[in-house]
C-alpha positions in Angstrom: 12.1 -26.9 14.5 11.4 -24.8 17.3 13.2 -21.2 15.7 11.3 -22.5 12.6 7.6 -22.6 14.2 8.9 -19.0 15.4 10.1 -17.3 12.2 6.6 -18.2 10.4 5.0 -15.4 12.5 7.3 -12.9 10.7 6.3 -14.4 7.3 3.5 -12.1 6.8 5.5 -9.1 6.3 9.1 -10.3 5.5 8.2 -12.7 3.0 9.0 -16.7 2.8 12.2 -15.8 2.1 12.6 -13.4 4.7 13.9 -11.1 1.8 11.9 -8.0 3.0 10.4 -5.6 0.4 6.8 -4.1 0.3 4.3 -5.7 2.8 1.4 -7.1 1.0 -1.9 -5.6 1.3 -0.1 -2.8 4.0 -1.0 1.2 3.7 1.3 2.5 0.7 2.8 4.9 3.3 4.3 1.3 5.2 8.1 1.0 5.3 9.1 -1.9 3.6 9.6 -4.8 5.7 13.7 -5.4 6.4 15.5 -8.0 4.6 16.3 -10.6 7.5 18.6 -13.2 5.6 22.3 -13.3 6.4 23.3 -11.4 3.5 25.9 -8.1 4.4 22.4 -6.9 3.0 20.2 -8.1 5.7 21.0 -9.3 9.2 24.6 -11.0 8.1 26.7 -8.8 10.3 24.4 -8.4 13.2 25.4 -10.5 16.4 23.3 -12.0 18.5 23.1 -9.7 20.9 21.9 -7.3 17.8 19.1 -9.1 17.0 18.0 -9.6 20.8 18.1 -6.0 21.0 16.4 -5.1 18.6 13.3 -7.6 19.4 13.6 -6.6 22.9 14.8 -2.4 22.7 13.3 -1.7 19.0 16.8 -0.5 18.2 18.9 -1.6 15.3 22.9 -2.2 16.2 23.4 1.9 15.1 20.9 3.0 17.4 18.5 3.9 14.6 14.6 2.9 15.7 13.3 -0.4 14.1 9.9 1.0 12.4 6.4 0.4 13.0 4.8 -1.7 12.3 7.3 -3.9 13.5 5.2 -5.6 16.4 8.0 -4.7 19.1 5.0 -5.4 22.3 5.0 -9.0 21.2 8.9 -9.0 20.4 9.8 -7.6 23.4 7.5 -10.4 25.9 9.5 -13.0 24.0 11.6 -15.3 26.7 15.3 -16.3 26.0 14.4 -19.5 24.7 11.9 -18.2 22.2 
């Protein structure tokens, strides 16, 4: 319930889904927000320690920058257990 109160912040711009795609109502020049299901597509061969890195660093498991306007000063305050 907890991880579920915490992944409606990322809503706005992923989708309900978490999909990704266009972010409603953003600047056309936007990125489209990353698919974050666990399809090979999305986030399904990232590890843990992936995703924690790339809250906390802003850098995806290849090195590449995750793009603004990824929130990364909020993402990168969170504790362990959020």
């Amino acid at each position: 319930e907890y991880g579920a109160y915490l992944a409606r912040g990322c809503v706005g711009c992923h989708g309900a889904a978490y999909a990704g795609g266009p972010i409603p109502g953003a600047p056309p020049d936007w990125p489209a927000a990353a698919n974050l299901t666990p399809a090979p597509a999305g986030l399904g061969r990232w590890t843990y320690d992936d995703f924690v890195r790339a809250l906390r660093a802003g850098r995806r498991p290849d090195g590449s920058p995750v793009r603004p306007p990824m929130p990364l000063a909020a993402t990168r305050a969170m504790t362990d257990v959020e």
